[in-house]
C-alpha positions in Angstrom: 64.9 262.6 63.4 64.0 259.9 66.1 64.9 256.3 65.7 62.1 254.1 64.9 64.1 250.8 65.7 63.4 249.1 68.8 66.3 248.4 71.2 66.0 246.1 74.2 67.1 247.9 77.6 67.3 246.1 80.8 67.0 247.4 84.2 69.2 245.7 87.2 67.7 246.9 90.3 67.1 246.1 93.9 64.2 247.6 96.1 66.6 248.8 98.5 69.0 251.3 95.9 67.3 254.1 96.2 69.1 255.7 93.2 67.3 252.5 92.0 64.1 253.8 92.6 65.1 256.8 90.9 65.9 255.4 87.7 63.1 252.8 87.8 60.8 256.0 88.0 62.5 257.5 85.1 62.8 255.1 82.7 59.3 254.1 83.0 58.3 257.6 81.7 60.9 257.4 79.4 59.2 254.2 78.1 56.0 256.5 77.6 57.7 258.7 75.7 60.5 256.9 73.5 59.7 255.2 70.7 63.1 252.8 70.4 63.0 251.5 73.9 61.6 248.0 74.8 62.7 248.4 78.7 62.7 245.0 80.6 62.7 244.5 84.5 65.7 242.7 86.2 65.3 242.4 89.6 68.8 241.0 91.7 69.7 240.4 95.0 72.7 243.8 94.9 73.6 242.5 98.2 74.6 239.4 96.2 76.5 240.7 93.6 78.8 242.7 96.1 79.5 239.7 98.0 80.6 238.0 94.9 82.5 241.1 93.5 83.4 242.6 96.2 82.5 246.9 96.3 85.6 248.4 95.7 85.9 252.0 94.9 86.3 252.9 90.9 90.6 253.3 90.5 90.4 256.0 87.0 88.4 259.3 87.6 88.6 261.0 84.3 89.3 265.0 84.3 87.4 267.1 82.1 88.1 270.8 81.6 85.7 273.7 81.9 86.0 275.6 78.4 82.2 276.0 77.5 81.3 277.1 80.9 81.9 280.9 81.8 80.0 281.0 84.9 82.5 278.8 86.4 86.3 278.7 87.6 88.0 275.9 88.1 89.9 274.6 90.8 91.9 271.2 90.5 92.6 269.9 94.2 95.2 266.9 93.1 94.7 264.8 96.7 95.7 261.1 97.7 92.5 259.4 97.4 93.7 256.4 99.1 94.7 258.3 102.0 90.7 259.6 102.4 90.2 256.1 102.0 91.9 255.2 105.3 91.2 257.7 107.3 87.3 257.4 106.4 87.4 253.6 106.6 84.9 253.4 103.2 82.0 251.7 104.3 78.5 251.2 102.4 77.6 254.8 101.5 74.6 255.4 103.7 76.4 253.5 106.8 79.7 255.6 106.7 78.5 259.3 108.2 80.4 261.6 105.4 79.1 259.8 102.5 75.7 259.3 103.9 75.7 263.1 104.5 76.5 263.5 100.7 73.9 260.4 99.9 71.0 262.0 101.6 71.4 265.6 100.1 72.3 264.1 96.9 69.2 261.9 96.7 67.3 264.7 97.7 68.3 267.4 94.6 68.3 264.5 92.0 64.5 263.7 93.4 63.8 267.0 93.1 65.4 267.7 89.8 63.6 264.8 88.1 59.9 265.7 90.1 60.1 261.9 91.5 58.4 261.5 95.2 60.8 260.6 97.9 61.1 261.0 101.9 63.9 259.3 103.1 63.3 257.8 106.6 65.3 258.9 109.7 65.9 255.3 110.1 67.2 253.9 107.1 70.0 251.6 108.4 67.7 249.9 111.4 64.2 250.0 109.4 65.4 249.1 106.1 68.9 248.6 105.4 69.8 245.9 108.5 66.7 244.2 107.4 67.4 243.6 103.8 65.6 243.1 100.5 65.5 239.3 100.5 62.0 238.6 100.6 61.1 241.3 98.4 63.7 240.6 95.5 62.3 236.9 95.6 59.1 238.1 95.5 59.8 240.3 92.2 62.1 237.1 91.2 58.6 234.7 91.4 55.9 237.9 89.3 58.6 237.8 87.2 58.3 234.3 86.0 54.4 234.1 86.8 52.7 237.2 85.9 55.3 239.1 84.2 53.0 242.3 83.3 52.7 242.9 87.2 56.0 243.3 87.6 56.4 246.9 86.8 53.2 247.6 88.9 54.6 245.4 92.1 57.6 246.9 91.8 56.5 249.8 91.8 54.3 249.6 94.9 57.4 248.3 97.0 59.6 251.4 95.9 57.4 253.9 97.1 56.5 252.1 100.4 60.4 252.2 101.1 61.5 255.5 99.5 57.8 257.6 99.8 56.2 256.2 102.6 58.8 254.9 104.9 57.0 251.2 105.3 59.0 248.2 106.4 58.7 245.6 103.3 60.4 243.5 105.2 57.5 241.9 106.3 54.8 239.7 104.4 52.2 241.9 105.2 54.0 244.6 104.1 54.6 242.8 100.9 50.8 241.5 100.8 49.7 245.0 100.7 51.8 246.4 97.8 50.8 243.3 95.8 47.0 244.2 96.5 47.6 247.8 95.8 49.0 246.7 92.7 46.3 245.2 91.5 46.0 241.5 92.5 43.2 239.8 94.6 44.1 239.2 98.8 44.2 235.4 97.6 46.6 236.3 94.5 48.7 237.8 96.7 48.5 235.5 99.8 49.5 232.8 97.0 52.3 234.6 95.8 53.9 235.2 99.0 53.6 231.4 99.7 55.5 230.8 96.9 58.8 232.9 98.1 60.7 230.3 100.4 60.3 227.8 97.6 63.7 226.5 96.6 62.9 227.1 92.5 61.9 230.7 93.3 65.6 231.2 95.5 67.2 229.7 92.9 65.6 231.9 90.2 66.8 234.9 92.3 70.5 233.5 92.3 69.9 232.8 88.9 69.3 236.4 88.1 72.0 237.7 90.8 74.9 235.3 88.3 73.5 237.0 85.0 73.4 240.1 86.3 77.3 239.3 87.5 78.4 237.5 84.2 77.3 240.5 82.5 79.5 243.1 84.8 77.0 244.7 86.6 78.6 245.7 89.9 75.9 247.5 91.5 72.3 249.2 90.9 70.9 250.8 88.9 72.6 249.3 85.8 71.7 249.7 82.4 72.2 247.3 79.4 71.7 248.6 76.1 71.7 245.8 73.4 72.2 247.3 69.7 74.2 246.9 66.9 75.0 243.2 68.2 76.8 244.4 71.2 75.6 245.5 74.8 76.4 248.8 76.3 76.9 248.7 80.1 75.9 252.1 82.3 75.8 252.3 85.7 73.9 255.6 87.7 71.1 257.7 87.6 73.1 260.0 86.4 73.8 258.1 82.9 70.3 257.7 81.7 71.0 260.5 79.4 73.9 258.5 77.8 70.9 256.1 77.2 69.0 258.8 75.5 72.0 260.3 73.2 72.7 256.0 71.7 68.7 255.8 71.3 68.9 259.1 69.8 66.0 259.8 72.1 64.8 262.9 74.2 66.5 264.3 77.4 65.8 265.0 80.1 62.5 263.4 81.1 59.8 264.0 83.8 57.7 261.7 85.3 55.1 264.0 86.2 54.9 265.0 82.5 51.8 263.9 80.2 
């Protein structure tokens, strides 16, 4: 029997995470479909939070065993991690050629697992990546506090125009145009993108960046679940169904389902 109690979720995210965009896309179906949700939109500055944080890699992997599979064999390969570490010189993921490799075919099965749209572009680190997601997160930070039921909409429009249609949103045009296909007027939208470079609106987006931070969100997409009086951090695409098993909710979902 489904929950009918109503449990707030928030979303940390950042334009430029494509697993982000992923999970943005998912939960917004899943927000369709479950009844004990009330999802609400954090947009952060991740470059931010790493500069604050510092992105180190995760020091306890957890080993499970294989004894409901039979299609598989297991093979445990003990290895010194922090020697890969040295040798590969860890960098950000899609900037350090093995795990951009793994990235890019990874992004493309979960995509195509879950039915979500995505092309990446051939240029990610010159077309998106060196050019940030500053003006865009402040952007999000300012619909947030003004019209917060365009939010979803807006944010929506940037996502795919990075992740489906390969669109610089660096640019205030590029911007402009994802808040008029979201819905608002070519002045509403003009307006809003005046507003960006306003010290209250980079201070809101700082704001959001420290919360985010005080909370232990480390990176995007983060999850916080608040029931029971306590809040349940995940972090990953690939822990929305821990999401759905504490909401006692269905898994997995589609987005291309009615």
């Amino acid at each position: 029997m489904m929950s009918c109690r109503r449990h707030l979720v928030e979303l940390f995210y950042d334009v430029l995470s494509p697993y982000s965009y992923i999970s943005f896309k998912l939960l917004n179906q899943c927000s369709k479909q479950w009844k004990s949700m009330d999802l609400q939109l954090r947009p952060v500055l991740v470059g931010g939070i790493f500069k604050e944080i510092g992105n180190q890699a995760p020091r306890i992997l957890p080993i499970r065993g294989n004894k409901q599979w039979n299609t598989m064999n297991l093979q445990l390969r003990p290895v010194l991690v922090g020697g890969i570490f040295k040798s590969v010189k860890i960098q950000e993921p899609l900037t350090h050629p093995t795990k951009g490799r793994y990235m890019f075919e990874d992004l493309d099965r979960i995509s195509g697992y879950y039915r979500v749209p995505f092309r990446l572009s051939k240029n990610i680190e010159q077309d998106f990546f060196a050019k940030g997601s500053v003006k865009a997160q402040r952007l999000l930070t300012y619909v947030q506090e003004k019209s917060p039921d365009l939010l979803n909409g807006i944010s929506d429009e940037i996502f795919k125009r990075i992740w489906v249609d390969n669109i610089d949103i660096s640019e205030k045009k590029s911007l402009r145009e994802a808040c008029e296909a979201a819905g608002l007027s070519s002045t509403e939208s003009s307006n809003a993108l005046d507003e960006i470079n306003h010290q209250s609106v980079k201070e809101g987006l700082k704001k959001a960046t420290s919360y985010a931070i005080e909370c232990g969100v480390f990176g995007t997409p983060t999850y916080i679940l608040h029931r029971n009086g306590k809040k349940d951090m995940l972090f990953g695409t690939d822990r929305i169904f821990l999401l759905a098993h504490y909401l006692n909710e269905p898994w997995p979902v589609f987005p291309n389902e009615e």
